[in-house]
C-alpha positions in Angstrom: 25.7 16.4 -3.3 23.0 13.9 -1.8 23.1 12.5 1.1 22.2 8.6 0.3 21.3 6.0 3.0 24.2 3.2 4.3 22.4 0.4 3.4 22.5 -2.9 5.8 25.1 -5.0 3.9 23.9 -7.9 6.3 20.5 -7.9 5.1 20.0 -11.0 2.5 16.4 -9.9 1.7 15.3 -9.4 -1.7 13.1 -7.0 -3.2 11.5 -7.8 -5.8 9.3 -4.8 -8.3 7.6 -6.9 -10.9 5.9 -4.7 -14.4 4.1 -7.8 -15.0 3.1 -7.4 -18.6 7.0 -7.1 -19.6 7.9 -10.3 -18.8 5.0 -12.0 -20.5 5.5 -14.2 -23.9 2.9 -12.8 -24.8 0.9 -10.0 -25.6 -1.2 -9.3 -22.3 -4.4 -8.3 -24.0 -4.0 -12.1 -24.9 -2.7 -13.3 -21.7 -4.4 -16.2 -19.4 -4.0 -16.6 -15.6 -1.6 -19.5 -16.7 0.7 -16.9 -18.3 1.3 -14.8 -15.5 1.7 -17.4 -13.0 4.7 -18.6 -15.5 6.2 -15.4 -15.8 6.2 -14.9 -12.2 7.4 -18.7 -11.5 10.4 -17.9 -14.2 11.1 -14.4 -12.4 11.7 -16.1 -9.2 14.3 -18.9 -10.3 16.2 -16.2 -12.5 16.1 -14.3 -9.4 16.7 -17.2 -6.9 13.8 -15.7 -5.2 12.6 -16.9 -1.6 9.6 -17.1 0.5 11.0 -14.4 3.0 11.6 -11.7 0.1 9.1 -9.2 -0.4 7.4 -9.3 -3.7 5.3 -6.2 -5.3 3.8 -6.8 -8.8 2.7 -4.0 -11.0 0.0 -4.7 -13.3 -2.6 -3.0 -15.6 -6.2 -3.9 -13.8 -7.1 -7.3 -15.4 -8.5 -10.2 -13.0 -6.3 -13.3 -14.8 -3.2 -11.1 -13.8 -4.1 -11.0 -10.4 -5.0 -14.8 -9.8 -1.8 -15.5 -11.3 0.7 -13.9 -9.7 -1.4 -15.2 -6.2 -1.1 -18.5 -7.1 2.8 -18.2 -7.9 3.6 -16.2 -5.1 1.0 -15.9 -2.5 2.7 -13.0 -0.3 3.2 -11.3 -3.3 1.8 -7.4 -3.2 -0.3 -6.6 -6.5 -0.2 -2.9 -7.0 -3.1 -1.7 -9.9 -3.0 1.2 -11.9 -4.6 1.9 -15.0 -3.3 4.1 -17.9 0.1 4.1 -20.3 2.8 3.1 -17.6 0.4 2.5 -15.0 2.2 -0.2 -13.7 5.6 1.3 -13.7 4.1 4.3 -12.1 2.9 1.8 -9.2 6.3 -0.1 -9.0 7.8 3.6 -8.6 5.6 4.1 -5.8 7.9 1.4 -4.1 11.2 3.2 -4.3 10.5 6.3 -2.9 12.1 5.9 0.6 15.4 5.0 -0.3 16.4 4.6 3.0 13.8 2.6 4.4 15.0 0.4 1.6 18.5 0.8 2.3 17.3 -0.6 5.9 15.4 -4.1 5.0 16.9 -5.0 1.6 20.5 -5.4 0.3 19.1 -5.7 -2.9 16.4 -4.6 -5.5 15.5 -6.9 -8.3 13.7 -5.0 -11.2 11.5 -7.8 -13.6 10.8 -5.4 -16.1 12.7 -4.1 -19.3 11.5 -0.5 -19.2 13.5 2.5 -19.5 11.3 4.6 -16.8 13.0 2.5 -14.2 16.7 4.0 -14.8 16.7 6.8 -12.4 15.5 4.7 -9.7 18.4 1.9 -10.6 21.1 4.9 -10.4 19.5 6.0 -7.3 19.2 2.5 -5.5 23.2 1.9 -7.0 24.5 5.1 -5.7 22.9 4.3 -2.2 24.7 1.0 -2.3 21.7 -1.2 -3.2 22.7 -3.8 -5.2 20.3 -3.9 -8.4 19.8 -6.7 -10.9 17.2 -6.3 -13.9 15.3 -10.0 -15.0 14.1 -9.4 -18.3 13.7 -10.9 -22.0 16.7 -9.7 -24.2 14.4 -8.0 -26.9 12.4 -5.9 -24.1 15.4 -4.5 -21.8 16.3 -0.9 -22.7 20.0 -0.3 -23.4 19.9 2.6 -20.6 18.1 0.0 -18.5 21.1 -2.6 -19.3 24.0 0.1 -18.3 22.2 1.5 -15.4 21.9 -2.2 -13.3 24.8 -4.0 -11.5 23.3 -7.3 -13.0 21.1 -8.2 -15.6 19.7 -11.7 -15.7 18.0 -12.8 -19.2 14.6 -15.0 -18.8 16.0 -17.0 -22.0 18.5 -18.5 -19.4 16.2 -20.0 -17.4 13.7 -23.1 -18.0 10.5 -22.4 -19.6 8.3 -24.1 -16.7 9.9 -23.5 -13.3 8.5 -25.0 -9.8 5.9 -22.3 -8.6 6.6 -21.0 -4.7 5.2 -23.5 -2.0 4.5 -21.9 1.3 5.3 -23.9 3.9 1.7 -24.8 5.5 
């Protein structure tokens, strides 16, 4: 049997692993700055996403994915990495020290769809971690949709949210 971490159930603090490309409207080989900085905007309302949550986007190396997600959420972490699942494998990266995790965040927000993220949700569950996966209907894996403790649909949620404004 494994030994998981006792998370802090006082901690309000969000984590947030974003596969960018999944939560586009479009496909990303097509995708402007514009269309990441929406998809980021519409993750954090479904999420109800704050300035002091941590933020870490995965993305395929492309500059207009980048800018984007800066200009939505400027703290946010931008993890590269090229090849099939490149950005899932950099999200994963994240969510290998389940107990520093268990420390800082009571819960893990997953915007992505993808079915390589399943282990990780029954890890992060099983530790006490509350999960919910933000995703469109059509992209979330039916694994992916068992595995979480709450799944929140991006066709809930207005087409044009307010974009994060750091207080200066």
């Amino acid at each position: 049997m494994t030994n998981f971490p006792v998370p802090n159930m006082n901690s309000d603090r969000l984590l947030a692993l974003v596969d960018i490309e999944n939560l586009l409207r479009c496909r990303p080989s097509t995708a402007e700055e514009r269309d990441f900085e929406h998809a980021i905007a519409r993750l954090a309302a479904a999420a109800g996403l704050t300035a002091s949550d941590k933020m870490v986007v995965g993305s395929a190396p492309r500059s207009s994915a980048v800018f984007g997600v800066r200009h939505a959420w400027p703290t946010a972490l931008v993890r590269v990495r090229s090849g099939l699942d490149g950005a899932d494998m950099a999200l994963s990266d994240e969510l290998r020290d389940l107990s520093k995790l268990a420390k800082r965040h009571g819960t893990v927000v997953i915007g992505s769809g993808d079915h390589h993220f399943v282990p990780f949700v029954n890890q992060l569950e099983a530790a006490g971690i509350h999960t919910v996966v933000v995703s469109w209907p059509q992209n979330l894996s039916r694994e992916l949709r068992r595995a979480a403790g709450e799944v929140i649909y991006l066709t809930d949620v207005p087409s044009r949210p307010v974009t994060m404004q750091l207080a200066a």
